[in-house]
N, C-alpha and C positions, 0 to 999 in steps of 0.2 A: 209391376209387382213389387220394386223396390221401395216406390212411393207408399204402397197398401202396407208395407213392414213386412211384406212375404221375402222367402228363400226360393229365387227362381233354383230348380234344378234340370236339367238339359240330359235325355237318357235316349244315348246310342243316335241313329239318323244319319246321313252323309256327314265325313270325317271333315269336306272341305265344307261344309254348312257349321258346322261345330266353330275352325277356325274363325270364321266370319262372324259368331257372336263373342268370341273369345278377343281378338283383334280387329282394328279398324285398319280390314286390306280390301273390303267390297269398294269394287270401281260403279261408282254410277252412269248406265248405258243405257237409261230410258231418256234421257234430254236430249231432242232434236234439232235443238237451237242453232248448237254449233255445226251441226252437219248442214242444214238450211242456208245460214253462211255462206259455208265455204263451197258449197254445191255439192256435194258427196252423196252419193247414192249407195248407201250400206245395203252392202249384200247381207245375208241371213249367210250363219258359221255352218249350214249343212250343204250351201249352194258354194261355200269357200272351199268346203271338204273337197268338194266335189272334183278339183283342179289339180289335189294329186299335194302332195306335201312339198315334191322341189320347186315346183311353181310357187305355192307358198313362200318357199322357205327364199326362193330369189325374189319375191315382191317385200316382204317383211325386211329383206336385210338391206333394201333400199331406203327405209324409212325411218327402219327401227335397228342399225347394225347390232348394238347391244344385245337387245332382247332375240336378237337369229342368232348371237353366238353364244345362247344358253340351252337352244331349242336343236333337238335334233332333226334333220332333214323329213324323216318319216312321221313326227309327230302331229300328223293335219291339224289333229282336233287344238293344241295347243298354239301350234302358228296361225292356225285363222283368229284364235279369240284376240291375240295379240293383235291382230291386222285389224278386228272388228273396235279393238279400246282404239285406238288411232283415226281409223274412218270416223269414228261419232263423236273423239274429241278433239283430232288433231293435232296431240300432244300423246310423244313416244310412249308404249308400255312401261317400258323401262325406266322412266322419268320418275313417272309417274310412282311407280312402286319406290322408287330413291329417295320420294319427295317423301312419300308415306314413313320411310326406315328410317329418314334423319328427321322424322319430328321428336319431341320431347318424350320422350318413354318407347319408342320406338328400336328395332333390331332387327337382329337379319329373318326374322319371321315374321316381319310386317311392320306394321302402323304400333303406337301403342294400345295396350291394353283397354275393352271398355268400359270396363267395369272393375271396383277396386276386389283386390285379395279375392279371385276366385281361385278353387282348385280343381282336380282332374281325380277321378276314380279311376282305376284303370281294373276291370274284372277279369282277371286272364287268369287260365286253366291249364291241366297238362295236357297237352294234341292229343293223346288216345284217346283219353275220355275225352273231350271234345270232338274228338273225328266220330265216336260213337253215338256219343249225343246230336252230332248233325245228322248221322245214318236215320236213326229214329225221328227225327224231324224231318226227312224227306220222305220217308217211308209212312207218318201220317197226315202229310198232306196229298200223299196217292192215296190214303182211304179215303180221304174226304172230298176225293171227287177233283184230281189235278187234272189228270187224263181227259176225263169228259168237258171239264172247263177248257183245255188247251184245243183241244180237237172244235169245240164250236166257237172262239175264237177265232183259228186257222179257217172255220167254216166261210164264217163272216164279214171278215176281216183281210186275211192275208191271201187267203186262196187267190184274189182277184189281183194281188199286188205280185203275185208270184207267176201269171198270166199274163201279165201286164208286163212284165220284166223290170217291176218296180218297185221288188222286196227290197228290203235292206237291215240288216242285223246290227249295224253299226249308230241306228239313233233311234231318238223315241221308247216308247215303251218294247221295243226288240230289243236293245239291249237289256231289260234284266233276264236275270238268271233264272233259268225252268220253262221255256220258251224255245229259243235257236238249240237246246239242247236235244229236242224231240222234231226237228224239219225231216231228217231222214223218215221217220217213223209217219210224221202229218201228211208228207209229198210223197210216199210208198205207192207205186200203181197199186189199182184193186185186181192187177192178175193175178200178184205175188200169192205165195200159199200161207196160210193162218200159223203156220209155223215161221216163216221168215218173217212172217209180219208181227209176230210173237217175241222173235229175236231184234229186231230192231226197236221196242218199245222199251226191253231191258237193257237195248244197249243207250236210251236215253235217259233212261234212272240210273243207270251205273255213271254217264257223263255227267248229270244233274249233281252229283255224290260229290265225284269227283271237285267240278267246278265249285260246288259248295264251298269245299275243304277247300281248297285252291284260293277264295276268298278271304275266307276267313284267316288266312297265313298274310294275307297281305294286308290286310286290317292292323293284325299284331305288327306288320313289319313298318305300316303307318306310322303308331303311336310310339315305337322306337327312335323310326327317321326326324321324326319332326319334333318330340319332346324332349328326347334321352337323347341321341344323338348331334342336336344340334342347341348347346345349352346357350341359352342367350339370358340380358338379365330379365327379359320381360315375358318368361317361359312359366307359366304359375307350375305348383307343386304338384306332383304325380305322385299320387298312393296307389300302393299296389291290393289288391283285393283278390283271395283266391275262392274260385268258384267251381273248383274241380268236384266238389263233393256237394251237389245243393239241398243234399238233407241236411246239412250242416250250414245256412244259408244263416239264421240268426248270428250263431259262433264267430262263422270265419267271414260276414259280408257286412251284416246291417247292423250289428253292434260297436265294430270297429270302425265302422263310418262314422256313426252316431257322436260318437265317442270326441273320433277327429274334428267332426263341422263344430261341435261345443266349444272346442279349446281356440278351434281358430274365431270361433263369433267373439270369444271372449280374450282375444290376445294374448290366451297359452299357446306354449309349444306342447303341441300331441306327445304321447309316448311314442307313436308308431312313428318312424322315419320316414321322409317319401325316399320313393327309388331316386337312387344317386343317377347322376345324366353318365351315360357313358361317356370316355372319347372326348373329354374335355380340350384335349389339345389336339385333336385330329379334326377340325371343322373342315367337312367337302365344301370345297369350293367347286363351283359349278361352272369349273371351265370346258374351253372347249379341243379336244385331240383328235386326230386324223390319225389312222392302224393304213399307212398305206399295202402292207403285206395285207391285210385281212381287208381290206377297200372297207373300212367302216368306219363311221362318225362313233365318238366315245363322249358324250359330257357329264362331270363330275372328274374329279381326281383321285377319289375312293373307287369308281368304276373302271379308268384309264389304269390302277394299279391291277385290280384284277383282271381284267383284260389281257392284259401283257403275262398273270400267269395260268393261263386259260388256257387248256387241251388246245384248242383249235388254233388258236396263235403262237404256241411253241409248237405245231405241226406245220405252220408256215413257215417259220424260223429255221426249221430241220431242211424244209422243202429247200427254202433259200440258197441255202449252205449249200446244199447235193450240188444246184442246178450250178453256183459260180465255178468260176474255173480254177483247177490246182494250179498254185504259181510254180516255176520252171523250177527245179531243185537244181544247184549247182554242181557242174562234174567232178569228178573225182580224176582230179590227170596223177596221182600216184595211186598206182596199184600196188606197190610193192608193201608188205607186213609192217607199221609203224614201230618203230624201237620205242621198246619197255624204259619206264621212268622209274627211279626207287623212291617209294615213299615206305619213311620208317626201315623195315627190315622186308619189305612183301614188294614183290614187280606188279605194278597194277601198268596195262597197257593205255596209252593213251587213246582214245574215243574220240 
């Protein structure tokens, strides 16, 4: 596109698919050469999954100590991919990612940039009206026929997998969202009464809702972690765009885009300001803490801080405290009433 004199533009898709044209951090895992080599017989990351994350996470920190003391012990899915860059090249995750951060234009959010002077839209709204607007957008994909589409999927598809005892909600097309949220309702015996079977439908459109929102929070809290929070030099510019009102979509979205991509094609500075990165001086570092009160692994030092002031770990804290023991208080071998001191004009007793 760049060749043709086009403006590639990139709208919405996976956050970590976005990264990966934005930065050179994609690890190449289709070459078998070096596995052939060295003799490696790469398992597939769902059959890795499968061995339970402390398995994982004690095979990883034999090979890759680094990269296990970034990775939480429960994180399967993240310690097998690690294990899987190592099996197929034989050279640590970690290395690897260090080698990519200290190339020339490179930081602590990868590889450098691959493309010159790109920027970042960012379209975020106020959560009412956006929790609103997802309600309505869940509510017309059940008229257009969710229900019926999920039910003869289930038919087809999963029914056999769930008989089998070889459902699994954790890969594949089972994890997305509008799916694992209607199993109660799809696997409901047909004794149940049309009223119970009526309330478990809407308890999977009320979850579908939920988990929506739920997403969508974590999306925002994405483009926060990774732009605005962790400002590096090679973080291109984030403008903010509000889209809380989209009858107003010209005003407040595509006019001051418009506006923005001209001055930067043309080496002005925009009127509009991008969003300032928060926390310039607070970069988490992604170490790693042991809560031995709370038996839990903690990585980050932004998370290790909230932890520590977290309901459930000053309930440990209290716990602690009760269970040690009071030290011995020393006796009192004079019982007799201490004689008054004068201070000033007033007898204050000594204590």
């Amino acid at each position: 596109m760049h060749r043709r004199k086009k403006l590639p533009i990139i709208v919405g898709g996976t956050n970590y698919y976005i990264e990966s044209i934005l930065w050179k951090i994609l690890i190449d895992s289709g070459g078998s050469d070096t596995e052939s080599e060295r003799g490696v017989a790469s398992e597939s990351r769902e059959d890795l999954e499968k061995l339970g994350g402390p398995e994982l996470h004690r095979r990883l920190k034999e090979v890759d100590p680094d990269m296990a003391a970034l990775l939480h012990p429960h994180d399967a899915r993240k310690i097998a991919r690690s294990l899987q860059v190592y099996m197929k090249s034989g050279v640590p995750h970690s290395q690897i990612l260090e080698e990519q951060r200290g190339q020339d234009g490179g930081d602590c959010l990868g590889g450098p940039l691959r493309f010159r002077e790109p920027c970042i839209f960012w379209l975020h709204s106020n959560m009412d009206a956006l929790d609103e607007r997802l309600d309505k957008r869940v509510d017309e994909m059940l008229s257009l026929g969710l229900i019926d589409e999920l039910r003869d999927f289930h038919q087809r598809f999963n029914e056999k997998k769930i008989q089998d005892n070889s459902q699994d909600y954790q890969h594949g097309i089972f994890q997305s969202i509008g799916f694992k949220e209607f199993h109660e309702y799809l696997t409901a015996s047909k004794d149940i009464s049309q009223e119970e079977h009526e309330k478990l439908k809407i308890k999977g459109i009320e979850c579908l809702k939920q988990v929506t929102r739920r997403y969508i929070r974590k999306q925002n809290k994405w483009v926060r972690n990774r732009f605005l929070k962790r400002p590096a030099s090679n973080v291109p510019p984030v403008y903010g765009l509000d889209v809380t009102d989209v009858t107003n979509w010209e005003t407040t979205v595509l006019t001051p885009a418009l506006e923005i991509l001209e001055c930067l094609q043309k080496g002005e500075q925009p009127s509009v300001q991008p969003i300032r990165a928060e926390g310039a001086e607070t970069r988490n570092k992604r170490r790693h803490h042991m809560c031995e009160l709370c038996d839990k692994v903690i990585i980050g030092d932004l998370e290790w801080t909230a932890h520590q002031k977290s309901k459930n770990h000053l309930y440990q804290v209290r716990k602690r405290r009760k269970a040690e023991p009071v030290p011995d208080q020393p006796q009192d071998i004079n019982t007799t009433e201490p004689e008054p001191v004068h201070v000033s004009d007033r007898q204050v007793p000594v204590l």
